[in-house]
C-alpha positions as CSV (number, residue, x, y, z in Angstrom):
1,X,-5.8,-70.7,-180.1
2,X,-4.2,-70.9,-176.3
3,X,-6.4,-72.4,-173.7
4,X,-6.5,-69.3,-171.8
5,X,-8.3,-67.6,-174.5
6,X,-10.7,-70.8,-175.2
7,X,-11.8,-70.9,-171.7
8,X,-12.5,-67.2,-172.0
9,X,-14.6,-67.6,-174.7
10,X,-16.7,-70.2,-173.7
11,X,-17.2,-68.8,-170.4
12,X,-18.1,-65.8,-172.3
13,X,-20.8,-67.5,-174.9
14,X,-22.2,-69.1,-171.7
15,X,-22.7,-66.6,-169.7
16,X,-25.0,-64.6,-172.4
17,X,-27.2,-67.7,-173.3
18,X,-30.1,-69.5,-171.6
19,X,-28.9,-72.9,-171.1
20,X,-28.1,-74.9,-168.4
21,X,-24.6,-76.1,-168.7
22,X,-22.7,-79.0,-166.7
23,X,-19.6,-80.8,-166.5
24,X,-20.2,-84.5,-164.8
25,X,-17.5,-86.8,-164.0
26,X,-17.5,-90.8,-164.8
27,X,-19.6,-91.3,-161.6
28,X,-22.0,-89.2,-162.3
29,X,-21.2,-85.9,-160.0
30,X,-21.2,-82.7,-161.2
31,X,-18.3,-80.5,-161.1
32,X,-19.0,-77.5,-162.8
33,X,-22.2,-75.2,-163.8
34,X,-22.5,-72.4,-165.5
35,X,-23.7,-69.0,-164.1
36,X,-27.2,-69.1,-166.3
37,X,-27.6,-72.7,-165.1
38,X,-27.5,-71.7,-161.2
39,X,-29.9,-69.1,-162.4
40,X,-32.4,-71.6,-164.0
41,X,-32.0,-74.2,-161.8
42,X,-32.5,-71.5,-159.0
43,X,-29.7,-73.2,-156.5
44,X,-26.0,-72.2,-155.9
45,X,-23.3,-74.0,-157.1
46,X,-21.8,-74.9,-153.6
47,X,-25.4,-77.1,-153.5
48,X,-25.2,-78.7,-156.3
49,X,-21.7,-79.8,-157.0
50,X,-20.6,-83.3,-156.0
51,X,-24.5,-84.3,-156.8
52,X,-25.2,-86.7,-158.5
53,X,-26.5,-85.6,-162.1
54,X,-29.0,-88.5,-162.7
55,X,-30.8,-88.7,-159.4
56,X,-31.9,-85.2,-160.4
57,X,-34.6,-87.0,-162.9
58,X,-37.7,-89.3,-161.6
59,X,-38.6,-92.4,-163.7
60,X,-38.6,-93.1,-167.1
61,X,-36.7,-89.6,-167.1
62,X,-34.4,-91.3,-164.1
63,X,-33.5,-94.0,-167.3
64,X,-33.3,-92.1,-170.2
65,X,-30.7,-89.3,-168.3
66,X,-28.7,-93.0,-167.2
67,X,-28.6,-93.9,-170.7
68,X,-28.3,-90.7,-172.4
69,X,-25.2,-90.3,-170.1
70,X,-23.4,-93.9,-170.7
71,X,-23.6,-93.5,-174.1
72,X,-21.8,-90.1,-173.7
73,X,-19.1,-91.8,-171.9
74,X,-18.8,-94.2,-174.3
75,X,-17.8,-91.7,-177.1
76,X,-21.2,-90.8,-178.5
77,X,-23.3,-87.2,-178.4
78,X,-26.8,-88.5,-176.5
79,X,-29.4,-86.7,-175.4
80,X,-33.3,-86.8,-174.2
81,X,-36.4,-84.6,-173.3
82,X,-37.6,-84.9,-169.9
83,X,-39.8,-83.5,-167.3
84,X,-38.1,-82.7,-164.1
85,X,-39.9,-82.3,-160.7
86,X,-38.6,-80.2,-157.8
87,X,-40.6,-79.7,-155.0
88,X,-43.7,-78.0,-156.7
89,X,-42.6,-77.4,-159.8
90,X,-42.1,-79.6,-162.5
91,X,-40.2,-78.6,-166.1
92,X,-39.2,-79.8,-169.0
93,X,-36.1,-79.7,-170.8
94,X,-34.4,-81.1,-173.8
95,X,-30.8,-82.4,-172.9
96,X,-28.1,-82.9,-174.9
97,X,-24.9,-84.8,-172.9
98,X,-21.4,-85.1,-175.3
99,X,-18.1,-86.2,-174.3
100,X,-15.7,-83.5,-173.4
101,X,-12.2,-84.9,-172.1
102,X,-10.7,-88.1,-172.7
103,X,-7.5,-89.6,-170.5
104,X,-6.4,-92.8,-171.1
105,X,-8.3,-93.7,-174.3
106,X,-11.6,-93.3,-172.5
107,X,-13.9,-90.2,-171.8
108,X,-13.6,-89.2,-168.4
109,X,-15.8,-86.2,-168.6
110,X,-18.7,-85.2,-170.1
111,X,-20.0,-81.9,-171.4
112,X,-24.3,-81.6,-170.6
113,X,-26.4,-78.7,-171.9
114,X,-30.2,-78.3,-171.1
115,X,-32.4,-75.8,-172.5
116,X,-35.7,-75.4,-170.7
117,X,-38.7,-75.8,-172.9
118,X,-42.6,-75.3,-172.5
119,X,-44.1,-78.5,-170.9
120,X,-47.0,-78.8,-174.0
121,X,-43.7,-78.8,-176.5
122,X,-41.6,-81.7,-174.3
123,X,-45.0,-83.7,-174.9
124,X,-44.4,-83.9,-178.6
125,X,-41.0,-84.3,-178.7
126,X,-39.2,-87.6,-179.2
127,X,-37.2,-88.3,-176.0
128,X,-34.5,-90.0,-178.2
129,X,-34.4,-86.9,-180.5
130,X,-31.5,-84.3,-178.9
131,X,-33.2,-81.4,-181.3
Protein backbone atom coordinates (compact mmCIF):
# COMPACT_ATOMS: atom_id res chain seq x y z
CA UNK A 1 0.00 0.00 0.00
CA UNK A 2 1.59 3.57 -1.12
CA UNK A 3 1.93 6.13 1.55
CA UNK A 4 -0.37 8.41 -0.22
CA UNK A 5 -3.19 6.10 0.34
CA UNK A 6 -2.04 5.22 4.14
CA UNK A 7 -2.08 8.71 5.13
CA UNK A 8 -5.45 8.97 3.58
CA UNK A 9 -6.74 6.40 5.53
CA UNK A 10 -5.66 7.19 8.79
CA UNK A 11 -6.63 10.71 8.36
CA UNK A 12 -9.79 9.27 7.41
CA UNK A 13 -10.31 6.71 10.55
CA UNK A 14 -9.35 9.77 12.59
CA UNK A 15 -11.38 12.13 11.68
CA UNK A 16 -14.69 9.93 12.43
CA UNK A 17 -13.51 8.77 15.97
CA UNK A 18 -13.42 10.45 19.34
CA UNK A 19 -10.00 10.40 20.33
CA UNK A 20 -7.52 12.79 20.79
CA UNK A 21 -4.55 12.04 18.67
CA UNK A 22 -0.83 13.52 18.77
CA UNK A 23 2.37 13.22 17.16
CA UNK A 24 5.28 14.50 19.82
CA UNK A 25 8.85 14.75 18.92
CA UNK A 26 11.97 13.48 21.21
CA UNK A 27 11.62 16.72 23.21
CA UNK A 28 8.49 16.47 23.97
CA UNK A 29 6.65 19.10 21.47
CA UNK A 30 3.77 18.37 19.66
CA UNK A 31 3.66 18.48 16.02
CA UNK A 32 0.61 17.23 14.82
CA UNK A 33 -3.18 16.81 16.17
CA UNK A 34 -5.90 15.53 14.85
CA UNK A 35 -9.13 17.45 13.86
CA UNK A 36 -11.35 15.56 16.75
CA UNK A 37 -8.51 16.31 19.16
CA UNK A 38 -8.68 20.21 18.60
CA UNK A 39 -12.29 19.63 19.07
CA UNK A 40 -11.93 17.89 22.51
CA UNK A 41 -9.23 19.73 23.69
CA UNK A 42 -11.30 22.84 22.63
CA UNK A 43 -7.94 24.92 21.27
CA UNK A 44 -6.62 25.27 17.69
CA UNK A 45 -3.78 23.63 16.44
CA UNK A 46 -1.73 26.93 15.76
CA UNK A 47 -1.97 26.99 19.96
CA UNK A 48 -0.99 23.98 20.72
CA UNK A 49 1.77 22.94 18.45
CA UNK A 50 5.46 23.41 19.50
CA UNK A 51 3.87 22.75 23.33
CA UNK A 52 5.28 20.78 25.22
CA UNK A 53 3.01 17.50 25.66
CA UNK A 54 3.97 16.77 29.34
CA UNK A 55 3.54 20.07 31.02
CA UNK A 56 -0.05 19.69 29.84
CA UNK A 57 -0.47 17.21 33.12
CA UNK A 58 -0.21 18.46 36.98
CA UNK A 59 1.51 15.98 39.49
CA UNK A 60 1.58 12.59 39.86
CA UNK A 61 -0.18 12.85 36.25
CA UNK A 62 2.96 15.39 35.35
CA UNK A 63 5.16 11.83 36.14
CA UNK A 64 3.30 9.23 34.84
CA UNK A 65 2.80 11.21 31.16
CA UNK A 66 7.04 11.68 31.62
CA UNK A 67 7.34 8.08 32.01
CA UNK A 68 4.66 6.81 29.96
CA UNK A 69 6.40 8.89 27.20
CA UNK A 70 10.29 7.67 27.73
CA UNK A 71 9.26 4.38 27.67
CA UNK A 72 7.58 5.06 24.22
CA UNK A 73 10.80 6.49 23.05
CA UNK A 74 12.60 3.75 24.09
CA UNK A 75 10.70 1.25 21.81
CA UNK A 76 7.80 0.26 24.11
CA UNK A 77 3.75 0.97 23.77
CA UNK A 78 3.06 2.89 27.39
CA UNK A 79 0.37 4.43 28.55
CA UNK A 80 -1.59 5.94 31.86
CA UNK A 81 -5.02 7.39 33.14
CA UNK A 82 -4.94 10.73 34.34
CA UNK A 83 -6.92 13.65 35.32
CA UNK A 84 -6.14 16.77 33.52
CA UNK A 85 -6.96 20.32 34.81
CA UNK A 86 -7.48 23.35 32.53
CA UNK A 87 -8.59 26.34 33.94
CA UNK A 88 -12.00 25.17 35.54
CA UNK A 89 -12.38 22.10 34.27
CA UNK A 90 -10.67 19.08 35.11
CA UNK A 91 -10.97 15.57 32.86
CA UNK A 92 -9.85 12.47 32.74
CA UNK A 93 -8.44 10.41 30.11
CA UNK A 94 -6.80 7.14 29.51
CA UNK A 95 -3.61 7.56 27.31
CA UNK A 96 -1.96 5.37 25.32
CA UNK A 97 1.73 6.81 23.82
CA UNK A 98 3.53 4.09 21.06
CA UNK A 99 6.49 4.74 18.94
CA UNK A 100 5.77 5.77 15.50
CA UNK A 101 9.11 6.56 13.39
CA UNK A 102 12.37 5.51 14.00
CA UNK A 103 15.78 7.22 12.24
CA UNK A 104 18.91 6.14 13.10
CA UNK A 105 18.04 2.95 15.18
CA UNK A 106 16.18 5.09 17.73
CA UNK A 107 12.42 6.34 17.84
CA UNK A 108 12.28 9.80 17.03
CA UNK A 109 8.56 10.17 17.16
CA UNK A 110 5.90 9.09 18.94
CA UNK A 111 2.35 8.23 18.13
CA UNK A 112 -0.27 9.43 21.50
CA UNK A 113 -3.97 8.70 21.56
CA UNK A 114 -6.32 9.85 24.46
CA UNK A 115 -9.79 8.93 24.86
CA UNK A 116 -11.71 11.01 27.32
CA UNK A 117 -13.37 9.02 29.98
CA UNK A 118 -15.91 9.82 32.93
CA UNK A 119 -13.96 11.13 36.02
CA UNK A 120 -15.84 8.25 38.55
CA UNK A 121 -14.28 5.52 35.81
CA UNK A 122 -10.39 7.08 35.73
CA UNK A 123 -10.87 6.52 39.69
CA UNK A 124 -10.91 2.86 39.25
CA UNK A 125 -8.66 2.40 36.65
CA UNK A 126 -5.00 1.34 37.12
CA UNK A 127 -2.84 4.26 35.86
CA UNK A 128 -0.27 1.66 34.58
CA UNK A 129 -3.08 -0.19 32.70
CA UNK A 130 -3.38 1.46 28.88
CA UNK A 131 -6.94 -0.38 28.60
Amino acid sequence: MSDEITVAMLGHIAARTRVCAMAIDREGRILAVNQSGLDLLEVELSDICGQVWAERWQSPERERADLALARAFAGETAGFTGLCRREAETTAWEVEILPLERRDHAVDTVLMICRQIEVPLAANLNSDDPK
